[in-house]
Backbone as CSV, one residue per row, in Angstrom:
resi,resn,N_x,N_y,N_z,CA_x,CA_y,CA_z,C_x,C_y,C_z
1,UNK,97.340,127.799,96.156,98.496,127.646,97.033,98.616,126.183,97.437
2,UNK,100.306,125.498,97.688,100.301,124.269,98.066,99.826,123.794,99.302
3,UNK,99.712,123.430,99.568,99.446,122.699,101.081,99.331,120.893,101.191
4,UNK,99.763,120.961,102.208,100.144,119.400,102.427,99.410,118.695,103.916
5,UNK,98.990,117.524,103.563,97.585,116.992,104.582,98.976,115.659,104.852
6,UNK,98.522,115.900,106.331,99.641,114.708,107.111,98.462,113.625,107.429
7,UNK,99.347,112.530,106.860,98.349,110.886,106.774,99.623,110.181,107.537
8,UNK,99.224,108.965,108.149,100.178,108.375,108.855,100.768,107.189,107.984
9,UNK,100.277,106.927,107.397,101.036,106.353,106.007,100.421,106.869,104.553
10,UNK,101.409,105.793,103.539,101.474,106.079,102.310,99.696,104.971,102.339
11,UNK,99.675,104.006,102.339,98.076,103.454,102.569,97.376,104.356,103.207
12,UNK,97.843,104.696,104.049,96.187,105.522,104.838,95.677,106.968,103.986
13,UNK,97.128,107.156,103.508,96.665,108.535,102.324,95.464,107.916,101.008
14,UNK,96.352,106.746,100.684,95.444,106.191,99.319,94.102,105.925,100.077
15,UNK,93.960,105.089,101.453,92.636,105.113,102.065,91.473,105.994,101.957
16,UNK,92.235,106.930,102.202,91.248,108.382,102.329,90.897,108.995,101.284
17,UNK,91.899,108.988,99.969,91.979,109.395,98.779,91.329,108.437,98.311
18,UNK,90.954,107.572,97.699,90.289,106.395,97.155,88.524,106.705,97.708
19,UNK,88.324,106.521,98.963,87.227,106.804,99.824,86.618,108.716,98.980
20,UNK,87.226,109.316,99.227,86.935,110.534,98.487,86.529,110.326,97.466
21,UNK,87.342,109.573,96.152,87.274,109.782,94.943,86.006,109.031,94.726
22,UNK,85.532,107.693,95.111,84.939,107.005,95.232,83.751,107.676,95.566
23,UNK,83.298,108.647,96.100,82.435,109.382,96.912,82.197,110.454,95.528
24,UNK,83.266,111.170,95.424,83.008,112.145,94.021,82.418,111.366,92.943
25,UNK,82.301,110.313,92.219,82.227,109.832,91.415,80.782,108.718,91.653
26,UNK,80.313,108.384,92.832,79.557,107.996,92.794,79.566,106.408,92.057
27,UNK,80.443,105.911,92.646,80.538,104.744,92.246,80.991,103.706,93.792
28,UNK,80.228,103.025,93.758,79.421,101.667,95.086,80.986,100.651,94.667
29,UNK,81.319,100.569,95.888,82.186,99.390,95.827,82.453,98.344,97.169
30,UNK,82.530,97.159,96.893,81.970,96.016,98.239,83.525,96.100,99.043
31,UNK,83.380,96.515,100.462,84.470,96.979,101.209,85.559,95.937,101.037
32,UNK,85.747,94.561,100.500,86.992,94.220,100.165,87.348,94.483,99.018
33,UNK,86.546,94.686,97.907,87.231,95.350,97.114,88.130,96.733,96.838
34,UNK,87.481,97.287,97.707,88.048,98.918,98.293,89.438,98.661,99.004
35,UNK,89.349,97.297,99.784,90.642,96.719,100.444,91.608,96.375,99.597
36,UNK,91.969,95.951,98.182,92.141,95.357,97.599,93.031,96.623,96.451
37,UNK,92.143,97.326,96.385,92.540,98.218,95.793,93.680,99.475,96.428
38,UNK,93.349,99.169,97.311,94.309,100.491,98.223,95.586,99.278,98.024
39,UNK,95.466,98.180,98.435,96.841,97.331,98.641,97.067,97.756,97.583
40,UNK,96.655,97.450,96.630,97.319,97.300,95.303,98.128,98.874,95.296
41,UNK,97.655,99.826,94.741,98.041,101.249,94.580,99.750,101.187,95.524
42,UNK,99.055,100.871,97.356,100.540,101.152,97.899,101.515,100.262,97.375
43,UNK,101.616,99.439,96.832,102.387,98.062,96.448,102.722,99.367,95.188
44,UNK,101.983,99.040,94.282,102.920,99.942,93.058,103.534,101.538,93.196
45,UNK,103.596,101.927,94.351,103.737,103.055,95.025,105.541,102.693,95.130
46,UNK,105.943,101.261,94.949,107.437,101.165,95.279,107.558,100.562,93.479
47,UNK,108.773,101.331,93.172,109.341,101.165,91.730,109.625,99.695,91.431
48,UNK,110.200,98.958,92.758,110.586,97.155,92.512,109.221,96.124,92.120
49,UNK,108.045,96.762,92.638,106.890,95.878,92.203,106.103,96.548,90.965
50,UNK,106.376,97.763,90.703,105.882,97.727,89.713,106.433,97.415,88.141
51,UNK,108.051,97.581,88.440,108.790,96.949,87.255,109.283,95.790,87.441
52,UNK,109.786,94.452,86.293,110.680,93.690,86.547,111.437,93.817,85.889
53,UNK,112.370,92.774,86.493,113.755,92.736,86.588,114.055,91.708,84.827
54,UNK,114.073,91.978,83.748,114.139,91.130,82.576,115.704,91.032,82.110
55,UNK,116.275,89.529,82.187,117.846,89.267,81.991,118.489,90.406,80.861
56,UNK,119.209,90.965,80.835,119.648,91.426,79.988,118.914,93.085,79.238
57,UNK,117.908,93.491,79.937,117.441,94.448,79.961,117.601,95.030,81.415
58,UNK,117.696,94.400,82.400,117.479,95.713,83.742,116.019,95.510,84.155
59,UNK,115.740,96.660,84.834,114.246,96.365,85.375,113.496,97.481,84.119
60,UNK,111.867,97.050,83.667,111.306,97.497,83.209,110.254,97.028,83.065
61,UNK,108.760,97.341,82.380,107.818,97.160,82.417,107.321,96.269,80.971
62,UNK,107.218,95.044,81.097,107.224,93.974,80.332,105.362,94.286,79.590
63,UNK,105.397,94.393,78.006,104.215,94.929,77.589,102.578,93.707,78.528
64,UNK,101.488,94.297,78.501,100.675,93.515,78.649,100.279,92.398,77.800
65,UNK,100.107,92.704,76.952,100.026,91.588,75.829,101.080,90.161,76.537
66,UNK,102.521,90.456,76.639,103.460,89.556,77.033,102.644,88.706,77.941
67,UNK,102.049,89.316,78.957,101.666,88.660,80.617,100.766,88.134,80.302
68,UNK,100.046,88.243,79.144,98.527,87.556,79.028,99.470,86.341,78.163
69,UNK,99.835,86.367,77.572,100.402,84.937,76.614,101.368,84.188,77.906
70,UNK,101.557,84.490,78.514,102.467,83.822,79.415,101.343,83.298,80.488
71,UNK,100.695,83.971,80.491,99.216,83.263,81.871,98.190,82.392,81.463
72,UNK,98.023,82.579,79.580,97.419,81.767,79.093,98.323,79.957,78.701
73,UNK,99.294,80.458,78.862,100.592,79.298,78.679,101.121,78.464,80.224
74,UNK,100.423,79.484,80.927,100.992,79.047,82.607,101.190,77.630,82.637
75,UNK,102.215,76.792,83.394,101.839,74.796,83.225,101.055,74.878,84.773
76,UNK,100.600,75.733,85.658,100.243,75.565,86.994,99.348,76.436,86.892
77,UNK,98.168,76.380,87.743,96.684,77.058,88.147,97.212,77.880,89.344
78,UNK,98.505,77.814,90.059,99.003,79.294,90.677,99.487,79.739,90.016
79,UNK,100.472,79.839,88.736,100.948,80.683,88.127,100.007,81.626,87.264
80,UNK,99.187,80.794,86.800,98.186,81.414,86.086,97.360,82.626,86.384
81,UNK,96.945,82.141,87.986,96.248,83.275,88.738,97.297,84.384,89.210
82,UNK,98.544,83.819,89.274,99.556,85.304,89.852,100.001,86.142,88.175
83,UNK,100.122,85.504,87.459,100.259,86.386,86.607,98.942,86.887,85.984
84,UNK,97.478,86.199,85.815,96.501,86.991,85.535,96.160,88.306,86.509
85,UNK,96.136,88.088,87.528,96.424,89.279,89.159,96.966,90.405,88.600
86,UNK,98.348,90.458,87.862,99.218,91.224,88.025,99.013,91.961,86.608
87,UNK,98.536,90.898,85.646,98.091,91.804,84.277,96.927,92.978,85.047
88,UNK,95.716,92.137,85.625,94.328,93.303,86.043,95.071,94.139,86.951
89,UNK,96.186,93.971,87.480,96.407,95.092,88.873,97.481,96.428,87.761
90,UNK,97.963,95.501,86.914,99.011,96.866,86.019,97.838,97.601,85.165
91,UNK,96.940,97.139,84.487,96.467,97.669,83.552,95.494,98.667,84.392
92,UNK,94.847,98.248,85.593,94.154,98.957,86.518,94.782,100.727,86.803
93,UNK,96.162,100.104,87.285,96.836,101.140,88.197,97.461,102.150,87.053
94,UNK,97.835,101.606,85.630,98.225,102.229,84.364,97.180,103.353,84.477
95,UNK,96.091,102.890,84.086,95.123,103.324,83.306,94.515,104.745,84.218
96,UNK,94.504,104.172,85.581,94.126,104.703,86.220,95.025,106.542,86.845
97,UNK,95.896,106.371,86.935,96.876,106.916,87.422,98.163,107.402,86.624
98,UNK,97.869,106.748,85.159,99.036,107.896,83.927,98.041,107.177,82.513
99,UNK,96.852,108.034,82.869,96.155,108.357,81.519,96.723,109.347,80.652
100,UNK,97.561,110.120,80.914,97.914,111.085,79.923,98.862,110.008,79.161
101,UNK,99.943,109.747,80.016,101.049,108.736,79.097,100.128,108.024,78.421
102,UNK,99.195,107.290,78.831,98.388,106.186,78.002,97.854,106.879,76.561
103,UNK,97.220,107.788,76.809,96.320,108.445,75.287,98.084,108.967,74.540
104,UNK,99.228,108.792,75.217,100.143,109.768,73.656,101.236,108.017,73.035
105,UNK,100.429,106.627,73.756,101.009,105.679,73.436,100.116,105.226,71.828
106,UNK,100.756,104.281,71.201,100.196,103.496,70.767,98.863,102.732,71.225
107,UNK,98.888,101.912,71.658,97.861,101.507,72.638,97.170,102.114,73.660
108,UNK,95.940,102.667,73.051,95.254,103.745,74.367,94.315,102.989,75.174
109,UNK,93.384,104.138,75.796,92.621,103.236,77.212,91.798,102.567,76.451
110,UNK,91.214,101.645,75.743,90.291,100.671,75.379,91.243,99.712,75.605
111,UNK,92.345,99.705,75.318,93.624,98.356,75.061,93.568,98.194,76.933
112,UNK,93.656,99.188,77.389,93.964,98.705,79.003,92.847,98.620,79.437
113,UNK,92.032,98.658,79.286,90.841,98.437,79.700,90.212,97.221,79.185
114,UNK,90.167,97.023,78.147,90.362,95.042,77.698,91.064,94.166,78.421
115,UNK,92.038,94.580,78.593,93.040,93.787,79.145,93.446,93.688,80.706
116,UNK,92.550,94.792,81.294,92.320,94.469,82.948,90.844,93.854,83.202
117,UNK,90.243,94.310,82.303,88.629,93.721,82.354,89.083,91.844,82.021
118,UNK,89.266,91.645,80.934,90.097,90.400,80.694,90.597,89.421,81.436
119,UNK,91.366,90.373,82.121,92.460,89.413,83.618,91.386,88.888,84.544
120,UNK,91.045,90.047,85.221,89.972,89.678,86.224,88.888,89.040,85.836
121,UNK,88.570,89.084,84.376,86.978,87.929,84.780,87.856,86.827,84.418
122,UNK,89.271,86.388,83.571,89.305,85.029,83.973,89.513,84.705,85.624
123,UNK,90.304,85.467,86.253,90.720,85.128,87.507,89.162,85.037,88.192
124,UNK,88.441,85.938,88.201,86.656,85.285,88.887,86.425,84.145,88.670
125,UNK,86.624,83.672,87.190,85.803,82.180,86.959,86.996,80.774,87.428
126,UNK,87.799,81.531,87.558,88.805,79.891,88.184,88.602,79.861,89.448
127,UNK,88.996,78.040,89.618,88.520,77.388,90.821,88.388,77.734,91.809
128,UNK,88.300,78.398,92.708,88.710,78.734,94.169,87.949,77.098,95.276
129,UNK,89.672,77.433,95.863,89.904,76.267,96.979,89.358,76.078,98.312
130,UNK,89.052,77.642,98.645,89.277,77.769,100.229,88.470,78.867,100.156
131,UNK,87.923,79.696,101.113,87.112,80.903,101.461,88.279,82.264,101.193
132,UNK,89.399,82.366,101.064,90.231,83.507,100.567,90.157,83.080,99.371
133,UNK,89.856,82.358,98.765,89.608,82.151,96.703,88.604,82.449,96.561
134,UNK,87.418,82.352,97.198,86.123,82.803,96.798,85.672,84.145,97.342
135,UNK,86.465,84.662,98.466,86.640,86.361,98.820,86.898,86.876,97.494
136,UNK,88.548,86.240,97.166,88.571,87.278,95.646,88.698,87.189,94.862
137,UNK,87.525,85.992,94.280,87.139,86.096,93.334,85.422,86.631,93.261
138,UNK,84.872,86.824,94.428,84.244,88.329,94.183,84.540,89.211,93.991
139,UNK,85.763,89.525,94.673,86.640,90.943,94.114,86.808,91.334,93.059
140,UNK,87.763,90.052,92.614,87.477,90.367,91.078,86.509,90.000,89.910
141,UNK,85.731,89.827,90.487,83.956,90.234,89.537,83.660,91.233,89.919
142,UNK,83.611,91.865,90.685,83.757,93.553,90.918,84.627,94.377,90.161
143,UNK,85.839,94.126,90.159,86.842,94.921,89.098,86.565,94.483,87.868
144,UNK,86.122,93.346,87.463,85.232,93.158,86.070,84.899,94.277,85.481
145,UNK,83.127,93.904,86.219,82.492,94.858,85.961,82.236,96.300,86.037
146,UNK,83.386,96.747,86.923,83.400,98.115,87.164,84.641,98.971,87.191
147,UNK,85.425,98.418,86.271,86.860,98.432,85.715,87.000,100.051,85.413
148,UNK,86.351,100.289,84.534,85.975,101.786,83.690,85.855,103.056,85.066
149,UNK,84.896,101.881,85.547,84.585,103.226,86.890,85.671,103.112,88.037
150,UNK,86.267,102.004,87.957,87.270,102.271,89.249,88.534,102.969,88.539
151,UNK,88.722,103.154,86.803,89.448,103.953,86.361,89.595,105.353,86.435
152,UNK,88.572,106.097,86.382,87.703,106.989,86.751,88.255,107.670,88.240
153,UNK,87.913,106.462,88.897,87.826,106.819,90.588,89.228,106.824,90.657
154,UNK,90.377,106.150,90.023,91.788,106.489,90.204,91.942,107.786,89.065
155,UNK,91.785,108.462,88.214,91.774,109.488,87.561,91.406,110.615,88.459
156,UNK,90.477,110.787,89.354,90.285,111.479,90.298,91.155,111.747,91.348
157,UNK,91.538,110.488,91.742,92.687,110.656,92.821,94.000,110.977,92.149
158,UNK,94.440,111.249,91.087,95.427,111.381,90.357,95.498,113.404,90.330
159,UNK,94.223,113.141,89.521,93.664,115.118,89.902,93.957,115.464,90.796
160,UNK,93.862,114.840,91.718,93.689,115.980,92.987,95.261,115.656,93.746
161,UNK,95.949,115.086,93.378,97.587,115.577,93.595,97.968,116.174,92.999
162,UNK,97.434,116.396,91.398,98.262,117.092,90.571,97.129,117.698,89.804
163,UNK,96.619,119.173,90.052,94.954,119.242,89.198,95.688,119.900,88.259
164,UNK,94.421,119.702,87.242,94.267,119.908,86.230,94.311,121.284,85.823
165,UNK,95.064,122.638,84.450,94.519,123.844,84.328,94.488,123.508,83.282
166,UNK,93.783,125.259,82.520,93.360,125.239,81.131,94.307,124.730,80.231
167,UNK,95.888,124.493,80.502,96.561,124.046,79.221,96.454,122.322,78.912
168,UNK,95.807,121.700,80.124,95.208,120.289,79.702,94.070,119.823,79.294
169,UNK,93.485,121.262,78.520,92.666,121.307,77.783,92.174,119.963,76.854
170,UNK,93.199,120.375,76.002,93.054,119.355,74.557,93.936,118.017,75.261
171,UNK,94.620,117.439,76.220,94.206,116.197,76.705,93.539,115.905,77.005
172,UNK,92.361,116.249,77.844,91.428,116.143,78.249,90.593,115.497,77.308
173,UNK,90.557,116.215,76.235,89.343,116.127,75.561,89.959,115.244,74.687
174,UNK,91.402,114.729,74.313,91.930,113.689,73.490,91.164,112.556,74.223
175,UNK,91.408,112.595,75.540,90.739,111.278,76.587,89.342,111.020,76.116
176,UNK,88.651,112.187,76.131,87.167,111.933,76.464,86.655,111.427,75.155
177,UNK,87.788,111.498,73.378,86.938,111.051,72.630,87.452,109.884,72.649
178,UNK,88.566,109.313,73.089,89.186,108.134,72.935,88.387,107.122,74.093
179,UNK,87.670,106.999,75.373,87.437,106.554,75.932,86.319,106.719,76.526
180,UNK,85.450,107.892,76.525,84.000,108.167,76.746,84.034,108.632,78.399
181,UNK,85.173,108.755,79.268,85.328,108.758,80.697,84.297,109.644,81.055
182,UNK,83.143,109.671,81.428,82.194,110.465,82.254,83.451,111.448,83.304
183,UNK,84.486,110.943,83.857,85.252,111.999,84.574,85.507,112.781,83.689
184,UNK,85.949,112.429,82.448,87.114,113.495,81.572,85.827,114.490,80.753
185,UNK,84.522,114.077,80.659,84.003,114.941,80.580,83.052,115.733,81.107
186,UNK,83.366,115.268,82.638,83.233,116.258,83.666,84.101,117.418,83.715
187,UNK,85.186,116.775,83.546,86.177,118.053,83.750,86.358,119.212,82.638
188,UNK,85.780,118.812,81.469,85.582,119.448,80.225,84.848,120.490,80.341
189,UNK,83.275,119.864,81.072,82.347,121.178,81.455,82.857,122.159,82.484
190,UNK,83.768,121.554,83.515,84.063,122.310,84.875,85.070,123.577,83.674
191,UNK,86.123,123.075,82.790,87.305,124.211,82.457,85.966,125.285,80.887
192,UNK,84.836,124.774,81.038,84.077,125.774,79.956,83.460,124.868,78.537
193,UNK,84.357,123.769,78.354,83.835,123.083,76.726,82.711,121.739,77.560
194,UNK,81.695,122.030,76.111,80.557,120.947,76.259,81.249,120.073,75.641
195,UNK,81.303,119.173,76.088,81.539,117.849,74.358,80.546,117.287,73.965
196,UNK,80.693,117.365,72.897,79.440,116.600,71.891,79.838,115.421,71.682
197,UNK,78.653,114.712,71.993,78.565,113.092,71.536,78.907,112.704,70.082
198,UNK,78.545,113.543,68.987,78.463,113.033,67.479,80.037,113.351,67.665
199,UNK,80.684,114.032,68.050,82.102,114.700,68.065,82.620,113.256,68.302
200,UNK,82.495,112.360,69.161,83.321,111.162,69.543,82.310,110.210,68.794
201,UNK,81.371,110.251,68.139,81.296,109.096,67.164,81.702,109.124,65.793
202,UNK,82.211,110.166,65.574,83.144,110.618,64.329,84.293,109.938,63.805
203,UNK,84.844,110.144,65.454,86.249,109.878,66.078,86.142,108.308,66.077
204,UNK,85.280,107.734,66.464,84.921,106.116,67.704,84.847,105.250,65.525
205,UNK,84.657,105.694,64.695,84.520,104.792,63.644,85.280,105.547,62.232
């Protein structure tokens, strides 16, 4: 049955939801990064920041690949870091939160997961000026290295607005050989199927 939990905002829901998922999953994260991440989520929570506006197309979602050639081309060390930001924060919040769309694209979760892992360790290793540059660029050496698992921890929070039944069976398990998600094959054992490892190294070469 539905039921609905009153949060006093759209952040304080992701707060609590994030904090949960984070908790299910067993994955450690340094409290500004946890900060960091909720911003992010409510920010793409509005359709204007998560698409742009491209002349002659309307608003839409400009491929990743694009944002990385354009950040590697940046002529300024702020442009560089706002568009590397925004590659790790799309590929993050993609990956995290419409894995199904992702596994029936061309480009599945290894591609977004390169390419947010990518963003953020260049954005870690550039200069920082001031004590808010070196805040986050710990942050993002945290989303570095724990990219996969904070994917995970948004896959969870994704579940549990919208769970999972037996007919997302065989997505499920499309995920789990395409990407190895310890969630997706959690959820494999919870609906009855073991997955076998040789099963996704079949698949993996």
């Amino acid at each position: 049955m539905a039921y609905v939990v009153a949060v006093e905002s759209l952040e304080d829901w992701f707060r609590k939801s994030f904090a949960e998922a984070k908790h299910s999953r067993k994955v450690e994260a340094a409290v500004p990064t946890e900060h960091y991440v909720v911003q992010l989520l409510t920010g793409f929570a509005r359709s204007d920041r998560f698409y742009e506006y491209v002349d002659g197309s309307g608003y839409r979602l400009r491929p990743l690949a694009s944002i990385m050639a354009d950040a590697v081309e940046a002529p300024t060390l702020e442009e560089r870091q706002q568009m590397l930001r925004r590659l790790g924060d799309l590929a993050l919040f993609i990956a995290g939160f419409f894995a199904e769309y992702v596994h029936r694209r061309p480009m599945d979760m290894g591609y977004y997961s390169q390419m947010g892992e990518t963003a953020y360790g260049m954005l870690s290793g550039l200069p920082a000026t001031d004590m808010r540059g070196r805040a986050l660029a710990e942050v993002f050496g945290e989303l570095t290295a724990k990219f996969r698992q904070f994917v995970d921890v948004l896959n969870e929070m994704a579940h549990q607005a919208r769970p999972e039944d037996e007919r997302d069976l065989l997505r499920l398990y499309e995920q789990w050989l395409k990407s190895g998600s310890t969630r997706a094959a959690e959820r494999l054992r919870a609906l009855g199927l073991e997955p076998a490892e040789a099963a996704r190294s079949r698949y993996s070469h």
